[in-house]
MARZA-104040 format. One record per residue (C-alpha): residue in one letter; x, y, z. Coordinates in steps of 0.25 Angstrom, whole numbers, plus 5000, padded with zeros to 4 digits. Layout:
AXYZ/...
END
This chain:
X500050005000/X500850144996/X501250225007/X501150375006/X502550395011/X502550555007/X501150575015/X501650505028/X502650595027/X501850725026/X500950675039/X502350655047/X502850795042/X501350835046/X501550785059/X502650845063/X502150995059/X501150955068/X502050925079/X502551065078/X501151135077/X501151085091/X502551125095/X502351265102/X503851325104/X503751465100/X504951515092/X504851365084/X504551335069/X503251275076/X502651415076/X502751415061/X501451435056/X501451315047/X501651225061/X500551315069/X499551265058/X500051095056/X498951055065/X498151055052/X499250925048/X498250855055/X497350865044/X498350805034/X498550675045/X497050675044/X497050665028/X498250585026/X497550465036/X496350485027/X497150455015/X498050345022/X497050275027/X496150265015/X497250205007/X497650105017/X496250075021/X495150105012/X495149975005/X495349885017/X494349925025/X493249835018/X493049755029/X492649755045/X493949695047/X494649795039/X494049895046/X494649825060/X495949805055/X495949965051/X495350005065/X496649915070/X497649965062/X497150115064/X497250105079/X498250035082/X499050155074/X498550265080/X498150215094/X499350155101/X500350295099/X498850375102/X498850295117/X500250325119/X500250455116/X499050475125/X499750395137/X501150495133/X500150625137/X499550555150/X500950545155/X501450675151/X500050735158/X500650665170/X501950735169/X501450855167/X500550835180/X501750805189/X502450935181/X501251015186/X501350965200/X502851005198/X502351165196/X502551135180/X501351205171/X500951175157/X499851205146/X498651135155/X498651045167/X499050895165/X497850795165/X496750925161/X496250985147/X496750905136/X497350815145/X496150785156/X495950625160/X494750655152/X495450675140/X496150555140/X495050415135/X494650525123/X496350515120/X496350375122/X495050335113/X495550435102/X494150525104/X494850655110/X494450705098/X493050655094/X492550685109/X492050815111/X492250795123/X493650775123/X494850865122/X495350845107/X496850885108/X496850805122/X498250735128/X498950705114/X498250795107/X498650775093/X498050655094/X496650705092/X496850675078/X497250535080/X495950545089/X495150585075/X495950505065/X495650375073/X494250375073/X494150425059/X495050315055/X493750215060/X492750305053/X493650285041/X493650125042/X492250105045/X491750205033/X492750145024/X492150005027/X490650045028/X490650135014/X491650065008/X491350124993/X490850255000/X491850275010/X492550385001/X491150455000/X491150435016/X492650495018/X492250615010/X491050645016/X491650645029/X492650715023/X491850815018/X490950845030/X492050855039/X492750965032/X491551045031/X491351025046/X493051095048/X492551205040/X491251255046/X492051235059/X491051165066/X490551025073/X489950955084/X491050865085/X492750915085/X493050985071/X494450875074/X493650765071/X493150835057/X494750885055/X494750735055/X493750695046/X494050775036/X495350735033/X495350605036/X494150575026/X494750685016/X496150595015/X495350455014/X494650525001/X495850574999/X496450444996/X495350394988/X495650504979/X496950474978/X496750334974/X496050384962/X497150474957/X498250414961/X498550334947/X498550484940/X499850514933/X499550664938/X500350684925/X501050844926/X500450874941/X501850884947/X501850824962/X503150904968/X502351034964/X501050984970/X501750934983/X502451064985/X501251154984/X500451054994/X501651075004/X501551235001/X500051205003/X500051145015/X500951265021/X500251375016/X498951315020/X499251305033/X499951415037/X498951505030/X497651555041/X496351505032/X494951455037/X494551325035/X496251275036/X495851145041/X495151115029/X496051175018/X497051125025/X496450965026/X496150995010/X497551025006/X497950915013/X497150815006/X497850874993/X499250854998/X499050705004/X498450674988/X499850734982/X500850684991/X500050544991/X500650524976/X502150564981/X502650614968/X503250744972/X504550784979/X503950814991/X503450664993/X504750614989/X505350705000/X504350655010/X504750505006/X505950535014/X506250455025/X506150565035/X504650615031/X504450455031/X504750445046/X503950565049/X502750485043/X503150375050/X503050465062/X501950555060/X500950475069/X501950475082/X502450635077/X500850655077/X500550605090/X501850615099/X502250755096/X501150815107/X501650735117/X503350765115/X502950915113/X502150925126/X503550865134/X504350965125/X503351075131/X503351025145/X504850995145/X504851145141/X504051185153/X504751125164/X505951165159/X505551315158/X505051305174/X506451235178/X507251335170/X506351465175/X506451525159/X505251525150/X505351415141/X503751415137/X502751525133/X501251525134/X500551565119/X499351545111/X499351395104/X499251395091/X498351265091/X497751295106/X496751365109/X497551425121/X498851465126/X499951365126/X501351365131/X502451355119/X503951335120/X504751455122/X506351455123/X506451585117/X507451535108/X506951515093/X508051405091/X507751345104/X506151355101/X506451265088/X507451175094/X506251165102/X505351125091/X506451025085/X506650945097/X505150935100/X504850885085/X506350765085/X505650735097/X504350715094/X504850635081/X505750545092/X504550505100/X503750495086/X504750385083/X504550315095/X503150305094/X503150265081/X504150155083/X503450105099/X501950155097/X501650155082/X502250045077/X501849965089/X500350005088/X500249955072/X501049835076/X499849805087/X498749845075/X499549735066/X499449625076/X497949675082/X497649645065/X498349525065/X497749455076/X496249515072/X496449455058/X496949315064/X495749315074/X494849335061/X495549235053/X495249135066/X493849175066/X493649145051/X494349015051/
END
């Protein structure tokens, strides 16, 4: 089955502009305004999973235990690292308690808000961000996507084995409906879960789009030009103020996936490279470890500042919070983007673990929960 090599690469690139849209040191490349604007990446990881899934899946979901074997396979790659991260933040909300007790303050309490015992069977059940009643950014809080992209990935499976000929029809409606919901504004349920939606169904239609075209010669379009003027696209998109830029945003990205998915320009070639390779590899663990590594930078930062009497930290408007937040501060513009590169090689090191000792272990559990389902069918059958 092909392997979009350059696409895997874009979402680890992807992930790590995230990582430094939540990177707050104050004299840092973080503050760029492209960064202060890649939560809409977010969007693209949405798509892309859309698209991914649709090629892997869509003709092997025919049958109830197809649809099992998807609903195995899809948890036991997101769940495992998910749990781990969770059980990560309840120990660092313990270290920051006994830090409190020390005279240590920070953004919020421990164990209140975002992090309240109340928040944490929502996390654990991956419905932080379909509960109204529960806090959406809550303990790892970029895993309120995870929280929308696991269930969407169930949707997915069961429309793609109930309407079968008519999923497609299904995935745009859904589509469809969803963005028209992001650009009035307004729902009874979390605009999240329609940020979701959208996307996600846009990149299954996506793919069946690109299955029709893919055998076109495209004689005379020239793919370094077209892959170029998506990358200036995406940059001058998203560092432009507009109305509506989630949704022109979701919609350039759906063009971009469909270039880069045919890889015939130079900048695929370049993202073929081992390097960008590994950061796919990666993007998962980048995605979902970084919160955790940069809140021990930040703390770190803040117990250093009280044991050296010098102000270390500043207290300013967050630009994806609603209120203030403290961010970095040495003072130093080298020593602020020193800062920022230590943050992000570290992030990329615990990424690499968790790969190797979460990841990996997690699919390696799926295989053998598939294996020992289809056996037990087989007994049955004989």
């Amino acid at each position: 089955m092909k392997r979009f090599t350059a696409l895997d690469s874009f979402r680890g690139l992807c992930a790590v502009a995230v990582v430094m849209f939540h990177t707050y040191v104050v004299q840092s490349i973080a503050e760029l305004e492209f960064f202060k604007n890649a939560y809409l990446f977010v969007e693209f990881f949405f798509i892309l999973s859309g698209f991914v899934l649709m090629h892997s899946y869509g003709q092997r979901l025919n049958s109830a235990q197809g649809l099992k074997d998807f609903v195995i396979s899809r948890s036991a790659r997101l769940l495992p690292l998910h749990w781990a991260m969770l059980l990560v933040y309840l120990l660092l909300e313990s270290g920051r308690k006994l830090a409190e007790l020390k005279g240590f303050t920070f953004n919020d309490p421990a164990f209140s808000g975002a992090t309240a015992p109340a928040e944490i069977l929502p996390n654990a059940l991956l419905l932080q961000s379909w509960l109204n009643s529960a806090i959406t950014g809550s303990f790892n809080y970029p895993a309120w996507s995870i929280s929308i992209e696991y269930y969407l990935y169930l949707l997915f499976g069961a429309l793609a084995l109930l309407a079968r000929r008519a999923a497609l029809k299904a995935f745009a409606a859904l589509a469809l409906a969803a963005f028209v919901t992001l650009w009035h504004g307004e729902s009874w349920a979390k605009l999240e879960i329609f940020r979701g939606l959208s996307c996600f169904f846009a990149g299954a239609c996506l793919y069946g789009l690109y299955e029709r075209i893919k055998g076109l010669s495209f004689y005379g379009l020239d793919f370094n030009l077209l892959e170029i003027a998506c990358l200036l696209g995406v940059y001058r998109l998203l560092v432009t103020p507009m109305a509506h830029k989630g949704v022109w945003v979701s919609l350039l990205f759906c063009g971009v996936i469909l270039v880069f998915a045919f890889e015939r320009g130079v900048v695929s070639r370049l993202l073929r490279q081992r390097v960008f390779a590994w950061l796919g590899m990666l993007s998962f663990s980048i995605y979902l470890t970084h919160a955790a590594v940069l809140f021990v930078y930040k703390s770190a930062v803040i117990v250093l500042e009280k044991l050296l009497h010098t102000e270390l930290t500043t207290t300013q408007q967050g630009h994806d919070m609603p209120g203030m937040m403290k961010y970095i501060a040495t003072h130093s513009l080298w020593l602020d983007n020193a800062v920022v590169l230590l943050q992000l090689l570290t992030v990329l090191a615990v990424a690499a673990f968790t790969y190797r000792f979460v990841e990996l272990k997690g699919m390696q559990w799926g295989r053998r929960l598939l294996g020992k389902d289809r056996a037990a069918a087989g007994s049955v059958a004989g």
